[in-house]
C-alpha positions in Angstrom: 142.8 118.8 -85.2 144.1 121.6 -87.4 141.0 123.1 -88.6 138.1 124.7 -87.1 135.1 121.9 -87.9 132.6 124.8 -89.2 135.7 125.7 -91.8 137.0 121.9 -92.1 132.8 121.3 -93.6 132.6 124.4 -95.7 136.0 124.1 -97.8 136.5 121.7 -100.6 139.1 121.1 -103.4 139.7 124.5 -105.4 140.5 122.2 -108.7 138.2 119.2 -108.6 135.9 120.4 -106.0 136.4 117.6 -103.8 136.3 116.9 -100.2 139.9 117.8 -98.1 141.6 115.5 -95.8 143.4 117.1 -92.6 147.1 116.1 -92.3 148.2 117.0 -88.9 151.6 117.6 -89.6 154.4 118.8 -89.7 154.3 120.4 -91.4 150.0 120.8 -90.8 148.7 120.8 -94.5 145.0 119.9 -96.1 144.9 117.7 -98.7 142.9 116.5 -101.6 143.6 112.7 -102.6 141.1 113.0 -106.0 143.8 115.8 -107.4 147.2 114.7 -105.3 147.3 118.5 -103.8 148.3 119.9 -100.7 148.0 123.6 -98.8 149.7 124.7 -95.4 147.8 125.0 -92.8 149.4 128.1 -90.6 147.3 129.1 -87.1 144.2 127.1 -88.3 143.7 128.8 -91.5 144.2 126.8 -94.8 146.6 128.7 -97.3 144.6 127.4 -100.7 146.6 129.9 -103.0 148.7 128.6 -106.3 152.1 129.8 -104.8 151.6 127.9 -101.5 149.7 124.6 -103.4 152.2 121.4 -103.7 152.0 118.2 -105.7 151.3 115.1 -103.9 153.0 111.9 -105.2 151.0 108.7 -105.8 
């Protein structure tokens, strides 16, 4: 597991709002299938900022 549970129930989709998937790696990321986004995951703490973000493909 990459995230914390407590974290993993809080955090959701900064676009769409929608629930994120955990993607165990490598490298770890969180994803959202409703947008096709990714974030890193580094020590267990998702890095949801623009620069870090990534485009999924279909």
């Amino acid at each position: 597991m990459v995230l914390d549970p407590l974290l993993r129930s809080i955090l959701g989709c900064p676009h769409c709002k929608g629930p994120l998937e955990e993607h165990e790696g490598p490298p770890p990321e969180v994803r959202c299938l409703r947008c096709l986004r990714a974030w890193p995951v580094e020590d267990g703490v998702p890095r949801m900022v623009h620069e870090e973000e990534r485009r999924l493909t279909p």
